[in-house]
Every structure is written in C-alpha cells, then in structure tokens.
C-alpha positions as CSV (number, residue, x, y, z in Angstrom):
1,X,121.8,136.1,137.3
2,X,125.4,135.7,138.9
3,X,127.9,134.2,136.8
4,X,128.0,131.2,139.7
5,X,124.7,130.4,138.6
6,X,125.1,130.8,134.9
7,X,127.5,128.3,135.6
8,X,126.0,126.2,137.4
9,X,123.1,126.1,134.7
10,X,125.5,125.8,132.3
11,X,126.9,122.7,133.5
12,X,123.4,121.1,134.6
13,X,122.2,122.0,130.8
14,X,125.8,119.7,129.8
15,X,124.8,117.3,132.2
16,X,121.4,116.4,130.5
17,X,122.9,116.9,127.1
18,X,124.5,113.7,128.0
19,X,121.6,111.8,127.6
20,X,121.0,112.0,124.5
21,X,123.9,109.6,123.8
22,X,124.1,107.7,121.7
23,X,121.4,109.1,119.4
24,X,122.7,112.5,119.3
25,X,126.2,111.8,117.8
26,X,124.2,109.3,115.0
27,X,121.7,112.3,113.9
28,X,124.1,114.9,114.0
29,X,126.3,112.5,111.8
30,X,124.1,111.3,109.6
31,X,121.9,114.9,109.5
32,X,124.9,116.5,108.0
33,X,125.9,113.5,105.6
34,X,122.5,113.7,103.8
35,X,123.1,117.6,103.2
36,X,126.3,117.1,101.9
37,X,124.6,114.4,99.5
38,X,121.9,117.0,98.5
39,X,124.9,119.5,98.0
40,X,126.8,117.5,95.5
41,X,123.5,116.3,93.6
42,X,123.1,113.0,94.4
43,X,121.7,111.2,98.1
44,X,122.1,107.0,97.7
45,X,119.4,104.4,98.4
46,X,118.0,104.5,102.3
47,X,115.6,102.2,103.5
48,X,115.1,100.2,100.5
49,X,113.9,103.6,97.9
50,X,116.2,106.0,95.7
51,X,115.6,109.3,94.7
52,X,117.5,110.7,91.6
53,X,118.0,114.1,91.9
54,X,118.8,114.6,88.2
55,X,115.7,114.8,86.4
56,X,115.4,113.1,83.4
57,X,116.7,109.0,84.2
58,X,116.8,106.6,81.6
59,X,115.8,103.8,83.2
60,X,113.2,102.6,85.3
61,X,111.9,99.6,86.9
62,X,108.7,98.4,88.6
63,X,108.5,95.2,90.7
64,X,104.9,93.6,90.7
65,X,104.1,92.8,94.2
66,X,101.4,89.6,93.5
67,X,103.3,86.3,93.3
68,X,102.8,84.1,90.3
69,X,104.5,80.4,89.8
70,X,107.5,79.9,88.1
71,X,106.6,76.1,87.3
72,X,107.9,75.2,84.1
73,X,110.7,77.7,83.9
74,X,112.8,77.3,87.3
75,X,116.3,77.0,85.0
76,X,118.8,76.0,87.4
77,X,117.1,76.8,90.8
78,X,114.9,73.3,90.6
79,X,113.3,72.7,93.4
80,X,112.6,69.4,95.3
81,X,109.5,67.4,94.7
82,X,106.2,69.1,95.5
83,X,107.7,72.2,95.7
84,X,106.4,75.3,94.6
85,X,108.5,78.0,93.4
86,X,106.8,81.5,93.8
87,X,108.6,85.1,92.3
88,X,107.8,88.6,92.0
89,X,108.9,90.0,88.3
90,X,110.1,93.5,87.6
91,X,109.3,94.8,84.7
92,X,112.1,97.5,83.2
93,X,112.6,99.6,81.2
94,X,115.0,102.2,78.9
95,X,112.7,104.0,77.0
96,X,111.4,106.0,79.4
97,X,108.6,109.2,79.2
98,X,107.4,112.0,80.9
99,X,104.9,110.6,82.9
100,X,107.2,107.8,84.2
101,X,110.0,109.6,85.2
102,X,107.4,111.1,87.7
103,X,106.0,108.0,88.7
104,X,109.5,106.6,89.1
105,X,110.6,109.7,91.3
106,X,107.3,109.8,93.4
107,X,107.7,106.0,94.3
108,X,110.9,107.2,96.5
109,X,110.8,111.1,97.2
110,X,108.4,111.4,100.0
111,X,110.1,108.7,102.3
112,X,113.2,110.1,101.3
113,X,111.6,113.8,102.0
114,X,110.1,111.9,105.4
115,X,113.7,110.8,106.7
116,X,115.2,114.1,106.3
117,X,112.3,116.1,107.6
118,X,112.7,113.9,110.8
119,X,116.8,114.3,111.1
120,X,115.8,118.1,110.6
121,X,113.7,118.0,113.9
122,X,115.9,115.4,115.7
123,X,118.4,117.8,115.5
124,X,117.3,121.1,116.2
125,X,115.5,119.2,119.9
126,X,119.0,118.1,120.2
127,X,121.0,121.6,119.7
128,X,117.9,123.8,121.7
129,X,118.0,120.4,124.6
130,X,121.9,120.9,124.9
131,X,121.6,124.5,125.0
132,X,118.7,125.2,127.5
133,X,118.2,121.6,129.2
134,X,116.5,118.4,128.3
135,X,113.6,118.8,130.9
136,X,112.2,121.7,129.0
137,X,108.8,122.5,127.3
138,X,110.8,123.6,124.6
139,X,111.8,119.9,124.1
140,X,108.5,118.4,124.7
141,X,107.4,120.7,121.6
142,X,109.9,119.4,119.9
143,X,108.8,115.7,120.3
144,X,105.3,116.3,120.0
145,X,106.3,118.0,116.1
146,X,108.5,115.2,115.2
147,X,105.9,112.6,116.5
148,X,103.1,113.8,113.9
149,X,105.8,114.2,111.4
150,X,106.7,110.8,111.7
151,X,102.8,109.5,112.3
152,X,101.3,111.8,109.5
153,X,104.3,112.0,107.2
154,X,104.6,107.9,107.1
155,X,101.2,107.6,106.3
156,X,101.1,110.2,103.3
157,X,104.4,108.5,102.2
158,X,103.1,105.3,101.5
159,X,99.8,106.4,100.0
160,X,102.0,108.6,97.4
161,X,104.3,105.5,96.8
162,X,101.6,103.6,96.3
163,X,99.9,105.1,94.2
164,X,103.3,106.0,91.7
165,X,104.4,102.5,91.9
166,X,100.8,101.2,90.7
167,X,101.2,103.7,88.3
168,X,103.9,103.8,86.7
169,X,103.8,99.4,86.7
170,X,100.6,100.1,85.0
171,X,102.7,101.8,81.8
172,X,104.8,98.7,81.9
173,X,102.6,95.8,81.4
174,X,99.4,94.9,79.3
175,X,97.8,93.0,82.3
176,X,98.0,95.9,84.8
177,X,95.3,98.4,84.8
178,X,95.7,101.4,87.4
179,X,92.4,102.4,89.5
180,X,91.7,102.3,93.0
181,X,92.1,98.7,93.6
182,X,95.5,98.5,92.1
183,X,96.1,101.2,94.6
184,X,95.1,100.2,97.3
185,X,96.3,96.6,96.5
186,X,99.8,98.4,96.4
187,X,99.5,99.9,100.0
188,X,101.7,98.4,102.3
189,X,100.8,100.0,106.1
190,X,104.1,101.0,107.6
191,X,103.0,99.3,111.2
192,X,106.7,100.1,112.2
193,X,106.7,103.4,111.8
194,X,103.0,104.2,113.1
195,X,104.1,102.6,116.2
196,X,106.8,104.3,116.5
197,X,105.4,107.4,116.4
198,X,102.7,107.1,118.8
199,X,105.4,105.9,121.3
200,X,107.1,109.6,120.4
201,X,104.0,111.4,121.0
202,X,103.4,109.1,124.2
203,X,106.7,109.9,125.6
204,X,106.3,113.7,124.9
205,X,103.2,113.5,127.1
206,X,104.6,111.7,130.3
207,X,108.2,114.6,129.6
208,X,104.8,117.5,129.5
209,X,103.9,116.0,132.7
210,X,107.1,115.7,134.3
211,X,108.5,119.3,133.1
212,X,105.2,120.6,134.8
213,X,105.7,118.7,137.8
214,X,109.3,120.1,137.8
215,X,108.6,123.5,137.7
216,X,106.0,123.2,140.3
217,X,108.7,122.0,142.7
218,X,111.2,125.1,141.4
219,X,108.4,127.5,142.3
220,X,108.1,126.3,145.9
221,X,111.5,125.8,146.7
C-alpha cells in the first residue's frame, strides 16, 4: 500500500472516529476514573448501589420495599385530612456477621461489575473504531458483545440483588422470612436497561448489513 493511500485511510479512519462524539470522550473519561477508583481501593456510589471494596464493613442496612402506614406516628410531617401517609423502613445495623457482609456486598457488586464490564467494551469498540474505521465488522462484533453484556448481564444483576437484599433483610427483622417469594417479590425488571440493549443488538444488525453492503460496492469498484 503507498503511503498516499495509507494516508488517505488514515484520515478517513479519523474522519469516522469523529462520530463517536460525544460518547467517546465520556467513556474514555469516566472508563479510566473507575480504574483509578479500583487502584486506590475504593469506587463511590453509581446508579443508586455501593460496593465496599474493603471486606469486612460494620454497618449495613436493608430498605424493605412493601409500603406500610405511618398513621399514628407522622411527628412533624402531618398530613392534611384524609391523607394517607405511606413509608418504606430500613432496618440497620452495626453488629454485623459473616453472612451479611456477603449479602450486603452482593446487593451492589454485580451492577457495579455490569457498569465496568460495559465501559470495558465501549472502549476497546472505540480505540479498534478509531484505529481501523467505524464501518467495520470488527465494530459490529463489538456491539453485538456489549449488547448481550448489557441484556444478559442486567438481567443476572438484578436476580443476584435480589436475592442478597431479600436476604440479608431477612437477618434483620422477625417478620421477614427469605424463600422464593420474598425473592421474587424483591425483583425489580430493569425495563431500561433490557431495552436498551436490544436497541444495541438492533443497531449492530442494520451496521452488519451495511458493512456488507459496503464491501460489496469496494469489490466492484
């Protein structure tokens, strides 16, 4: 290949790179933040769940997630006539064992585990798709992994969570009993996400279908 051509490659392969603005700068960004945070031993809340990377916390806390009335004990939040205040209590705790600790770190881990898995494959598509070109079936690949990732890994997330949080609320109240209902009564579909994902994998289809079409029209020309 002639270096006019290498550089005329070189630039198309910039070109496309482009696109991937804004959303390349954020994963990069935000890709490297979270492995500093694993470096220096401790990554913050994200999305609402925390993951303690110190083994060994001291206190934990379970929110139930059935509403019960707080007629009768509002305190200074009264509410109007023939209104009904509702609330969620959390139950807490600083005598913590073995077997909570776990439960408390598996209500957090695997969505934490899910986000960085996906910035992972974010950003390698986005290095290999500035390097060789968006319009690639290297990128399609890419997409299609981070796609089931996201559809699979979401899933498997919430089933975990679930079934810790039911758990480990079960070891902090008499009136909680852990089995398959509990569990199940815990699960809280991630439609967001699910959606989400399938528009990935939807998306990687149409690219497959283009990138063929595109080579098809480089090997006649």
């Amino acid at each position: 290949m002639s270096a006019e051509v290498q550089s005329s490659t070189s630039q198309e392969n910039r070109a496309e790179a482009r696109l991937l603005e804004p959303v390349a700068t954020v994963v990069r960004g935000v890709y490297r933040l979270f492995l500093v945070g694993l470096v220096v031993g401790a990554v913050g809340p994200l999305a609402g769940t925390q993951l303690r990377l110190i083994w060994g916390g001291s206190y934990v806390c379970a929110e139930s997630r059935s509403d019960f009335s707080t007629d009768g004990f509002t305190g200074r939040f009264r509410p109007h006539e023939g209104v009904e205040v509702m609330a969620r209590p959390s139950y807490c705790t600083d005598h913590v064992d073995s077997a909570q600790r776990l439960f408390d770190f598996l209500g957090g881990f695997p969505s934490l585990l899910l986000v960085l898995g996906i910035l992972f494959l974010l950003n390698r598509l986005i290095q290999d798709a500035s390097r060789e070109g968006v319009f690639t079936a290297r990128t399609v690949k890419h997409l299609r992994v981070a796609g089931w990732w996201l559809l699979i890994g979401c899933l498997v997330a919430e089933v975990v969570e679930a079934g810790a949080h039911a758990a480990l609320l079960a070891t902090l109240t008499q009136d909680y009993t852990f089995n398959a209902d509990s569990w199940l009564g815990t699960l809280q579909a991630p439609y967001a996400l699910v959606f989400t994902a399938l528009g990935i994998l939807t998306f990687a289809r149409v690219m497959r279908a283009g990138v063929a079409m595109r080579e098809d029209l480089e090997g006649t020309v």
